[in-house]
ZADO-1210 file (C-alpha; in nm, 4 decimals, padded with zeros to 6 digits):
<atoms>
<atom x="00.5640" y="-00.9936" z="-03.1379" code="UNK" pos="1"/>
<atom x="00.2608" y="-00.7801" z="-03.2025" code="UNK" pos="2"/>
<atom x="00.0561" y="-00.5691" z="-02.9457" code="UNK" pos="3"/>
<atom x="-00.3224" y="-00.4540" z="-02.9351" code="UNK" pos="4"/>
<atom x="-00.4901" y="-00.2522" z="-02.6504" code="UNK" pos="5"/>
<atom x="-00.7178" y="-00.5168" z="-02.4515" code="UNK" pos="6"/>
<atom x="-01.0139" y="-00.4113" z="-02.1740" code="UNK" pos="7"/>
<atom x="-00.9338" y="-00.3683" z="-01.8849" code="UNK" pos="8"/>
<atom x="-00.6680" y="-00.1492" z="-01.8947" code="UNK" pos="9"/>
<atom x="-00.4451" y="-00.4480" z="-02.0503" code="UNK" pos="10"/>
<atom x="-00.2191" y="-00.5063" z="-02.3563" code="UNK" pos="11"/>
<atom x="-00.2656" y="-00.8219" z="-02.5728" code="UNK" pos="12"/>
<atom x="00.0976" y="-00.9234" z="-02.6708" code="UNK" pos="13"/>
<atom x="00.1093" y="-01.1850" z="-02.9527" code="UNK" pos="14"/>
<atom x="00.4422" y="-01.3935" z="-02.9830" code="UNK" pos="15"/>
<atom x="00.5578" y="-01.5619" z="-03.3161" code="UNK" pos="16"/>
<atom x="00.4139" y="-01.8637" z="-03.2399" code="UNK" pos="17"/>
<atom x="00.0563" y="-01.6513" z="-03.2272" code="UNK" pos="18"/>
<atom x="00.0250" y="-01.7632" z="-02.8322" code="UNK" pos="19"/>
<atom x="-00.1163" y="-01.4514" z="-02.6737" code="UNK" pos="20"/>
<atom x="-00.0301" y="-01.3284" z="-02.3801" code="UNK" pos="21"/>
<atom x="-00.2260" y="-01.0403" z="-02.1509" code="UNK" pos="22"/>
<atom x="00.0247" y="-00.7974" z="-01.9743" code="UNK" pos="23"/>
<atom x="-00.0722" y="-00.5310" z="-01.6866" code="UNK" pos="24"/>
<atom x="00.0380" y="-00.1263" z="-01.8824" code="UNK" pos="25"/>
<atom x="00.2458" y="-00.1092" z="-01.5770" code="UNK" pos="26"/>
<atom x="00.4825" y="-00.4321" z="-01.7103" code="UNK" pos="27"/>
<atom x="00.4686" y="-00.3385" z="-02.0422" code="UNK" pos="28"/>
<atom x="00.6011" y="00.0759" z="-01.9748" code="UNK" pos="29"/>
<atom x="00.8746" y="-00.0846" z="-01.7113" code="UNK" pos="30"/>
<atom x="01.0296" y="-00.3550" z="-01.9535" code="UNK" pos="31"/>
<atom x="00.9512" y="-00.1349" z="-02.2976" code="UNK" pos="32"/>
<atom x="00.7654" y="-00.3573" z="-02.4564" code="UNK" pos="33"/>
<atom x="00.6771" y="-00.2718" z="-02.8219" code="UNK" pos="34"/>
<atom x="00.6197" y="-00.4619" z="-03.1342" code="UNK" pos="35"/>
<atom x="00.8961" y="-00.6323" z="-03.2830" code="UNK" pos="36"/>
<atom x="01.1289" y="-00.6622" z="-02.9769" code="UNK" pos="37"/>
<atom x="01.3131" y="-00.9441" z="-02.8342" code="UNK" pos="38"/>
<atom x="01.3943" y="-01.0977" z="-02.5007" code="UNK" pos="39"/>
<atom x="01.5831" y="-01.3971" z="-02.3995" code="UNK" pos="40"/>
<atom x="01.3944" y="-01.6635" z="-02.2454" code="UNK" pos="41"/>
<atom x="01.5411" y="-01.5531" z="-01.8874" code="UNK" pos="42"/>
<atom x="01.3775" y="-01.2131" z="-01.9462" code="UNK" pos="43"/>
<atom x="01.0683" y="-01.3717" z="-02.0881" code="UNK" pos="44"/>
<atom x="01.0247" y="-01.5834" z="-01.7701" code="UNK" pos="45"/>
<atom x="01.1127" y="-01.2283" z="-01.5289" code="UNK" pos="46"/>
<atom x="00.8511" y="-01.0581" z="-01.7211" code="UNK" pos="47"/>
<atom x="00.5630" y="-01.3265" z="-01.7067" code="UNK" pos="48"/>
<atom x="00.6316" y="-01.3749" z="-01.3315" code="UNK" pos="49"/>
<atom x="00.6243" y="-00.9812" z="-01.2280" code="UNK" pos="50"/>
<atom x="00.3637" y="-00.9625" z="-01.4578" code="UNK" pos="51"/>
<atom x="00.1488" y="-01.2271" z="-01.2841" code="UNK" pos="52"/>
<atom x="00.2253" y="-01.1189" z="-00.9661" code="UNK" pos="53"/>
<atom x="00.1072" y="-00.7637" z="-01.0245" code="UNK" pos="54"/>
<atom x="-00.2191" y="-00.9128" z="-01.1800" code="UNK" pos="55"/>
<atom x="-00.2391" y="-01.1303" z="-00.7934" code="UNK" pos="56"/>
<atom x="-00.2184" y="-00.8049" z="-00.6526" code="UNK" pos="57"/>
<atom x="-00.4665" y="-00.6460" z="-00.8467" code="UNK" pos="58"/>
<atom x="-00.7487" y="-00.9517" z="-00.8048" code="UNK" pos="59"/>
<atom x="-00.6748" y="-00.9552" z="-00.4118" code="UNK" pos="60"/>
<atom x="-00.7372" y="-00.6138" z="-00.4253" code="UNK" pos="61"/>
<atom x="-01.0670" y="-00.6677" z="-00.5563" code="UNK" pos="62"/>
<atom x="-01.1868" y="-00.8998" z="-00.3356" code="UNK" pos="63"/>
<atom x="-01.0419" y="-00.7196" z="00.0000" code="UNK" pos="64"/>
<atom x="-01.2382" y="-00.3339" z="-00.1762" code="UNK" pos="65"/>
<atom x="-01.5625" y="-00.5888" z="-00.0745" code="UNK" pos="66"/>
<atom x="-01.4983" y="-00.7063" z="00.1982" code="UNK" pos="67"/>
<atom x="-01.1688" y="-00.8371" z="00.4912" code="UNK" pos="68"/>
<atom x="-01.1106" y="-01.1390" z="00.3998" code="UNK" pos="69"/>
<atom x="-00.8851" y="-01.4588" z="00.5938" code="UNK" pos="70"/>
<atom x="-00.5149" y="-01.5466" z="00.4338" code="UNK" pos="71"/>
<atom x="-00.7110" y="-01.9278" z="00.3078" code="UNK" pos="72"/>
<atom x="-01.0317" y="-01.7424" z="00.1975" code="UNK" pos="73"/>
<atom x="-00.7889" y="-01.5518" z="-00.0549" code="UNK" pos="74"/>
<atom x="-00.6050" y="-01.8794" z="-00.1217" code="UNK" pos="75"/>
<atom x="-00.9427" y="-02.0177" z="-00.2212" code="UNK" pos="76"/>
<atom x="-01.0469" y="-01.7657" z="-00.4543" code="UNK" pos="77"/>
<atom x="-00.7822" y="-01.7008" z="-00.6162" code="UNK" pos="78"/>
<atom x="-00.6754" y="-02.0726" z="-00.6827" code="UNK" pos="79"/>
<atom x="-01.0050" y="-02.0863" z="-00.8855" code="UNK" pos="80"/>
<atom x="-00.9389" y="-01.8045" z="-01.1371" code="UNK" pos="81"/>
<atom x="-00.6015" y="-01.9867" z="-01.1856" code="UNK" pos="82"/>
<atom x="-00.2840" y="-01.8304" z="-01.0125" code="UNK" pos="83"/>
<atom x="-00.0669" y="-02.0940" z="-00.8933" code="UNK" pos="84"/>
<atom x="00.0212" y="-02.1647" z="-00.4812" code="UNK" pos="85"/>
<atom x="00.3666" y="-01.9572" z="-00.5803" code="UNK" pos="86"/>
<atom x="00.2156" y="-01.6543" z="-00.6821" code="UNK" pos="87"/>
<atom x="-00.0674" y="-01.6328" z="-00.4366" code="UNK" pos="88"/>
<atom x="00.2101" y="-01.7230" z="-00.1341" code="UNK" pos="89"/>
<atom x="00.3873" y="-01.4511" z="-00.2645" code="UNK" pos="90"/>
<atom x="00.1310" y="-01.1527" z="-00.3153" code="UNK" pos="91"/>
<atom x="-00.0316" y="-01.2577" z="00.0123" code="UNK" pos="92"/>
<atom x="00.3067" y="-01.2191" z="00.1850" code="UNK" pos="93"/>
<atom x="00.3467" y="-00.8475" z="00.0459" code="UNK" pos="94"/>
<atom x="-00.0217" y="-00.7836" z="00.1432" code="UNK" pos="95"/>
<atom x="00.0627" y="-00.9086" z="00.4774" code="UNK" pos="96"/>
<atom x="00.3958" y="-00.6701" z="00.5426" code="UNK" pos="97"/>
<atom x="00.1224" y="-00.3943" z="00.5007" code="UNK" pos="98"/>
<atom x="-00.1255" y="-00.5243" z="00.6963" code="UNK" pos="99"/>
<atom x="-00.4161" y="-00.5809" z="00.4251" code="UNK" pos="100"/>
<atom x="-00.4296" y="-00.9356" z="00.5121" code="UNK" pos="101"/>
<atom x="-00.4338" y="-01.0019" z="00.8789" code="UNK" pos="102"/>
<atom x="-00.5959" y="-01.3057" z="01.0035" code="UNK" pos="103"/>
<atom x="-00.6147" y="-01.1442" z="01.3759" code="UNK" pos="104"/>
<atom x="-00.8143" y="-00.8255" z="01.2682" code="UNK" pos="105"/>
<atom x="-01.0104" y="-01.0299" z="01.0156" code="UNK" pos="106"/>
<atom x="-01.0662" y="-01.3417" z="01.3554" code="UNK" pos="107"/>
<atom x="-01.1900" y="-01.0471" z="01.5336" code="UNK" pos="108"/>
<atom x="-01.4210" y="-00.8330" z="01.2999" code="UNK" pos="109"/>
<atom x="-01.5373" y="-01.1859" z="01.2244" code="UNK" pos="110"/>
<atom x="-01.6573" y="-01.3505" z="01.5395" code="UNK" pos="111"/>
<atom x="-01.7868" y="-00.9917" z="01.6311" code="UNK" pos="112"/>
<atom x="-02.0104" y="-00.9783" z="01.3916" code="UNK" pos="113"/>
<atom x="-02.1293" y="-01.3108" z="01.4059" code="UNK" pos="114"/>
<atom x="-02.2145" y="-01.2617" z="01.7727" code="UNK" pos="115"/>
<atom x="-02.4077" y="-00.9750" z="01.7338" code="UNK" pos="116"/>
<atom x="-02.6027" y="-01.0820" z="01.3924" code="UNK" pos="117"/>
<atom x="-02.6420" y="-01.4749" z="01.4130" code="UNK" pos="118"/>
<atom x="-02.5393" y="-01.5710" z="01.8196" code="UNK" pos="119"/>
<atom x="-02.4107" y="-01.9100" z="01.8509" code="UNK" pos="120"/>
<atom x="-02.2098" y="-02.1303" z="02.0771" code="UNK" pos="121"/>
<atom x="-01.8000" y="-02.0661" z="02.1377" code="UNK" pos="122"/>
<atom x="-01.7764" y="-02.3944" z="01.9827" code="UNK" pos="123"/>
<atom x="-01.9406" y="-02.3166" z="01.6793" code="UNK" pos="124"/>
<atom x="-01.8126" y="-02.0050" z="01.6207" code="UNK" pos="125"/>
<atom x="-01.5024" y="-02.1731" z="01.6487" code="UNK" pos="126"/>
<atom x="-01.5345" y="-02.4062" z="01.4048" code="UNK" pos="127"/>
<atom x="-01.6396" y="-02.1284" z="01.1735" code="UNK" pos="128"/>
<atom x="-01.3145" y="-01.9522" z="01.2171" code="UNK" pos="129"/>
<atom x="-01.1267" y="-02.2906" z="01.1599" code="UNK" pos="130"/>
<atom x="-01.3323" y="-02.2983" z="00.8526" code="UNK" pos="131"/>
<atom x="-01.1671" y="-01.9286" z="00.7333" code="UNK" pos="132"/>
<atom x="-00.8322" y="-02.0542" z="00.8233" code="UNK" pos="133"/>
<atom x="-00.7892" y="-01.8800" z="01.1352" code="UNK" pos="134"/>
<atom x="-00.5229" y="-02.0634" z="01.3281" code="UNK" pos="135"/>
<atom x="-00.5999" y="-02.1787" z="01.7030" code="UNK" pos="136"/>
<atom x="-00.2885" y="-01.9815" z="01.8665" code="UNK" pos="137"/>
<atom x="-00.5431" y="-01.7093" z="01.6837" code="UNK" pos="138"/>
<atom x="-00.8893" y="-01.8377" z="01.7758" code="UNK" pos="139"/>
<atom x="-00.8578" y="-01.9623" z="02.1488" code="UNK" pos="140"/>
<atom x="-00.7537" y="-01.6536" z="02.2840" code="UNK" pos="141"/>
<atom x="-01.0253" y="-01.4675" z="02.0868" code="UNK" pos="142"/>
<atom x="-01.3048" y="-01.6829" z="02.2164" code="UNK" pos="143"/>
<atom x="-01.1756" y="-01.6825" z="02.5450" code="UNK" pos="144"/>
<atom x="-01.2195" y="-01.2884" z="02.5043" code="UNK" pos="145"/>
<atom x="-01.5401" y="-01.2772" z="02.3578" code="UNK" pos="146"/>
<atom x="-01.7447" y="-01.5401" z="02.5324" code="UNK" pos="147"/>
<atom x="-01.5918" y="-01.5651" z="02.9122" code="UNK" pos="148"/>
<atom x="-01.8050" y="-01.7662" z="03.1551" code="UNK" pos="149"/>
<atom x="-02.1377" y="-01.6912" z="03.1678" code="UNK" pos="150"/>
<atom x="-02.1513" y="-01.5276" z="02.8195" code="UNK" pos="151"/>
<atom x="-02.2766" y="-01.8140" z="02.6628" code="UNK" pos="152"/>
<atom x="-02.5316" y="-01.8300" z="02.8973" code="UNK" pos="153"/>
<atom x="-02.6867" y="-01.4837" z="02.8517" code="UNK" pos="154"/>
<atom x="-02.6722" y="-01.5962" z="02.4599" code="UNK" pos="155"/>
<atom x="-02.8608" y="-01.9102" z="02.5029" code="UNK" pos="156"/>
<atom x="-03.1570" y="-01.7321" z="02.7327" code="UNK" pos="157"/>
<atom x="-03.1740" y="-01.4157" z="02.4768" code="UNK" pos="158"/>
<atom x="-03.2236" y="-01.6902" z="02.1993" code="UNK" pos="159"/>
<atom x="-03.4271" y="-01.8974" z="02.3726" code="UNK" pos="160"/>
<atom x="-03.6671" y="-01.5743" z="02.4808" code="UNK" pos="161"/>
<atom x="-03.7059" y="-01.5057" z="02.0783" code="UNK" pos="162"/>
<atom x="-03.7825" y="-01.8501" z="01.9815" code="UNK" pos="163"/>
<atom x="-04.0528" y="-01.9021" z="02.2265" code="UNK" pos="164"/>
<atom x="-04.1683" y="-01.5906" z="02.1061" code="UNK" pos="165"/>
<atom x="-04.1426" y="-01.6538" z="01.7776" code="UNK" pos="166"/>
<atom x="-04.3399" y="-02.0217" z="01.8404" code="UNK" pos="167"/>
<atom x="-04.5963" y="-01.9086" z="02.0579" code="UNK" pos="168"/>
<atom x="-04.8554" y="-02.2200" z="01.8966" code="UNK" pos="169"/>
<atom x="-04.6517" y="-02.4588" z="02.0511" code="UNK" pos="170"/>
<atom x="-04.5979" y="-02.5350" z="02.4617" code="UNK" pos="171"/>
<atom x="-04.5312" y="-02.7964" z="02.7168" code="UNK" pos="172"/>
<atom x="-04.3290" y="-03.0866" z="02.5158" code="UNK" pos="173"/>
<atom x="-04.3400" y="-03.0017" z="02.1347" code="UNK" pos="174"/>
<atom x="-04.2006" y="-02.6661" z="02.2265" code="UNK" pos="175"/>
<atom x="-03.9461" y="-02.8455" z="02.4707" code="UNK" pos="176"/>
<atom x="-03.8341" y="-03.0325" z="02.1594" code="UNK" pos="177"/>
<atom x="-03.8277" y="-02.7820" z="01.9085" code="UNK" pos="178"/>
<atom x="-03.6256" y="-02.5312" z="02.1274" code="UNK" pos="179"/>
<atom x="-03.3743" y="-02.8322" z="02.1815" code="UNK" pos="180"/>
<atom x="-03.3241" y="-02.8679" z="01.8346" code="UNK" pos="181"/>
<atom x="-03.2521" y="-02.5291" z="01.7497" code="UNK" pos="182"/>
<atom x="-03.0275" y="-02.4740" z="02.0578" code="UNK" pos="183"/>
<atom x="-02.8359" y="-02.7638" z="01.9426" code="UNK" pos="184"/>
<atom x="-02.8060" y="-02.6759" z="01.6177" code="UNK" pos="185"/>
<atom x="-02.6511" y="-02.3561" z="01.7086" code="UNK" pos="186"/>
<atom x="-02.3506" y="-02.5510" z="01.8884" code="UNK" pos="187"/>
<atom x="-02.4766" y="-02.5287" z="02.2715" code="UNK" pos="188"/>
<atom x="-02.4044" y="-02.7694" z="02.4879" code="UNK" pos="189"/>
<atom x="-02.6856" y="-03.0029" z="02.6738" code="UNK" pos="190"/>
<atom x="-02.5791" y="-02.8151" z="03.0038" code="UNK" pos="191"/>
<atom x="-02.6940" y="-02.4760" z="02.8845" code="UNK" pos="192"/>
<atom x="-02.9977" y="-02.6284" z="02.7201" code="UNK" pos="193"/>
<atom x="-03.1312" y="-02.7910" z="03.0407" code="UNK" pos="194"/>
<atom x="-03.0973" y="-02.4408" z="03.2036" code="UNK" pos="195"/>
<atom x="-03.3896" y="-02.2784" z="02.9536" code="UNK" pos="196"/>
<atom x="-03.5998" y="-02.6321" z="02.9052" code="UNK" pos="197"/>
<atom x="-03.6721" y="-02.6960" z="03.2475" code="UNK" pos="198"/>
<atom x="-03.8577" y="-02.3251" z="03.3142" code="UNK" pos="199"/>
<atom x="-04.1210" y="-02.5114" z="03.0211" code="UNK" pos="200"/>
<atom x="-04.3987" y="-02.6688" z="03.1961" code="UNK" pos="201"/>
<atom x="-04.5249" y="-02.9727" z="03.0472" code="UNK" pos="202"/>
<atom x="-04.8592" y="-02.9933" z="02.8687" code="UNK" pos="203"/>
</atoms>
């Protein structure tokens, strides 16, 4: 077994059968790993698994420094740089017990922002929590908080104010039709819409 210092902050172990392997300093101080020493194949295995584990830790890490993240959004990323379900289970679990992965907090920071930067329906936003893994025992109780009767309302006449506003070449039935589309693309139902159409005369 021979070692060489690797970037970042890794060691480059190569085995006798010149497979090379890429250890965290951290594995290689706690199991003494220097040139020339052996390990059974049980101690191999320990050492590759802690090892890979730490390295979980460290790419999570990363990603949460950027930004909170959902449980499946992790999954997801980490899956494609190429840890396996065990490992990623495992490190998420750890982050969990100390609360650096929490799919409440991250539900509500979430929805909160989406409210207040890009509006939309409870039933859209809903699906884009379902999207980020967020479970419904999670989501339901969070919408119901966030957008109570009559919220959705208010959202669909502030929006509705700004596109009209923002369209102000088109009236009567082209504007009628336009403001349907967007509404509906943002998830509102054909109730609400009905409430802002019908104060739009007709050409």
């Amino acid at each position: 077994m021979h070692m060489r210092r690797g970037r970042p902050e890794r060691f480059v172990v190569q085995l006798e059968d010149e497979q090379e392997l890429v250890l965290t300093p951290e594995i290689v101080l706690k199991h003494s790993i220097a040139p020339e020493k052996e390990f059974s194949d049980e101690e191999f295995l320990l050492i590759l698994n802690e090892d890979n584990l730490r390295q979980a830790k460290d790419q999570a890490m990363r990603y949460l420094a950027i930004r909170p993240h959902s449980r499946l959004e992790l999954v997801r990323k980490m899956r494609e740089k190429g840890y396996r379900y065990e490992i990623i289970n495992q490190t998420l679990d750890d982050l969990e017990k100390l609360d650096l992965v929490n799919d409440a907090q991250f539900a509500g920071q979430f929805a909160r922002n989406e409210l207040l930067l890009r509006p939309v329906s409870k039933m859209l936003l809903g699906q884009k929590l379902a999207a980020r893994g967020i479970p419904r025992e999670i989501r339901e109780p969070l919408l119901a908080e966030l957008l109570p009767s009559g919220k959705e309302l208010q959202i669909v006449k502030k929006l509705s104010e700004k596109f009209i506003k923002s369209n102000s070449r088109y009236s009567g039935k082209k504007l009628k039709e336009k403001l349907v589309r967007y509404l509906q693309g943002k998830g509102f139902t054909w109730e609400h819409i009905q409430t802002v159409i019908g104060g739009i005369k007709d050409d």
